[in-house]
C-alpha beads as a LAMMPS data file, in Angstrom:
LAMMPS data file: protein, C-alpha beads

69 atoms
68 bonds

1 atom types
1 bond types

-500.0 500.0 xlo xhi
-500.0 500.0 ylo yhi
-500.0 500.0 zlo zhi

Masses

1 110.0

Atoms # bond

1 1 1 -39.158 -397.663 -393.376
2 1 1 -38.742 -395.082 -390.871
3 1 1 -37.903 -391.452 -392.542
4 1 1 -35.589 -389.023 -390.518
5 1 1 -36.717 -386.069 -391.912
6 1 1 -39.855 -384.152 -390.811
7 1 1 -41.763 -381.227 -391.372
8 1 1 -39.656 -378.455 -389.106
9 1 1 -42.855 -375.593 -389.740
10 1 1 -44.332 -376.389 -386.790
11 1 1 -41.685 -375.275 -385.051
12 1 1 -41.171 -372.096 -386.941
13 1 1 -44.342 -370.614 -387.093
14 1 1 -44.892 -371.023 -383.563
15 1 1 -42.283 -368.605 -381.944
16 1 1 -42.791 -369.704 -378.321
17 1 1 -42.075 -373.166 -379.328
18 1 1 -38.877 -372.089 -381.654
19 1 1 -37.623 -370.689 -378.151
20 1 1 -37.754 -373.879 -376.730
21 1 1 -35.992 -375.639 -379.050
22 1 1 -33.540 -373.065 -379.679
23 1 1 -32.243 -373.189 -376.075
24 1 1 -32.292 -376.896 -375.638
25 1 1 -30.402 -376.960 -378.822
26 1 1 -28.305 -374.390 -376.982
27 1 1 -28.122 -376.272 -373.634
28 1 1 -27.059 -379.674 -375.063
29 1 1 -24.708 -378.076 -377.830
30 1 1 -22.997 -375.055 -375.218
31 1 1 -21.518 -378.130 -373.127
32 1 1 -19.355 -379.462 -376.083
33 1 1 -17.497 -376.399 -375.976
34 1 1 -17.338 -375.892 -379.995
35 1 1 -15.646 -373.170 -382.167
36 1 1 -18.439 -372.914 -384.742
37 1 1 -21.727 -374.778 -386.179
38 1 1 -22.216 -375.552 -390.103
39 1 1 -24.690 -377.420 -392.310
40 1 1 -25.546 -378.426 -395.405
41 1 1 -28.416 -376.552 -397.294
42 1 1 -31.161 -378.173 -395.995
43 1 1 -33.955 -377.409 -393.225
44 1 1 -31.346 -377.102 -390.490
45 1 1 -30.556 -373.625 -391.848
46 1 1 -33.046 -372.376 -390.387
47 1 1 -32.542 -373.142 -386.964
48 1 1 -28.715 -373.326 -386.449
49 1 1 -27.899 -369.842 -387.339
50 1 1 -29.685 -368.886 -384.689
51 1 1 -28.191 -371.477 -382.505
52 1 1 -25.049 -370.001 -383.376
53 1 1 -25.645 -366.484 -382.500
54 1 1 -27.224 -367.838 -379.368
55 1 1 -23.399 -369.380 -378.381
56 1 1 -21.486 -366.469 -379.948
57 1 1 -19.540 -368.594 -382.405
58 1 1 -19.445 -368.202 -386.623
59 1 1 -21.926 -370.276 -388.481
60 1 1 -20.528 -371.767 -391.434
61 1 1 -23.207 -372.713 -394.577
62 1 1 -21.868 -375.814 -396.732
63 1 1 -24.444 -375.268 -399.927
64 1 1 -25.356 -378.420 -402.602
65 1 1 -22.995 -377.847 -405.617
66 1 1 -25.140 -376.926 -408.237
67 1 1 -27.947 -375.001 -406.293
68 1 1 -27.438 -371.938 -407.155
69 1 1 -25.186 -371.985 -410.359

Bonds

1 1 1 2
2 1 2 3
3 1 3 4
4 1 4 5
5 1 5 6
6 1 6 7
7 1 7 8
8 1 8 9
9 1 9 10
10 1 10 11
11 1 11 12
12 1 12 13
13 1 13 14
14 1 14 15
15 1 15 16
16 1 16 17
17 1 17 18
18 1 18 19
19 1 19 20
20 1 20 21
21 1 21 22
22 1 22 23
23 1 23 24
24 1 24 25
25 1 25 26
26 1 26 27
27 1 27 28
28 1 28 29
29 1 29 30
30 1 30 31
31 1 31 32
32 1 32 33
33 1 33 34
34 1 34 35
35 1 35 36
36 1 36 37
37 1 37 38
38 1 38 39
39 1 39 40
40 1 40 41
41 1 41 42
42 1 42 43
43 1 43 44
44 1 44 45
45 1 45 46
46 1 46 47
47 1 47 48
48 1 48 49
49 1 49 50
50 1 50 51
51 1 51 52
52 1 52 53
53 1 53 54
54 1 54 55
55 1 55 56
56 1 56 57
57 1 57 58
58 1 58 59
59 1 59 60
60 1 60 61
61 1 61 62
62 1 62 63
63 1 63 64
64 1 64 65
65 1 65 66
66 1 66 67
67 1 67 68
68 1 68 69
């Protein structure tokens, strides 16, 4: 069974690398012309704030009910 989720700390911890993926996440993203980027709790949230910022439009976080109540 192949498993879509991977282990993003590579990509963190290596800030040269981060770059890269934040502006090819930028690149591919900027041409769709959106209003604002979200996600669910979850490892994205690490990387598309910063996306966000990067195209000057809100970032929206949708948290897992019950996390923190």
């Amino acid at each position: 069974m192949y498993s879509i989720f991977k282990d993003i700390s590579p990509i963190i911890i290596d800030f040269d690398f981060y770059g890269e993926v934040l502006s090819k996440f930028t690149i591919s993203i900027c041409k769709l012309n959106i209003d604002a980027t979200n996600v669910i709790q979850s490892r994205d949230f690490l990387i598309e704030p910063s996306v966000a910022e990067k195209l000057n439009v809100p970032f929206v976080l949708f948290r897992k009910y019950g996390i923190l109540t």
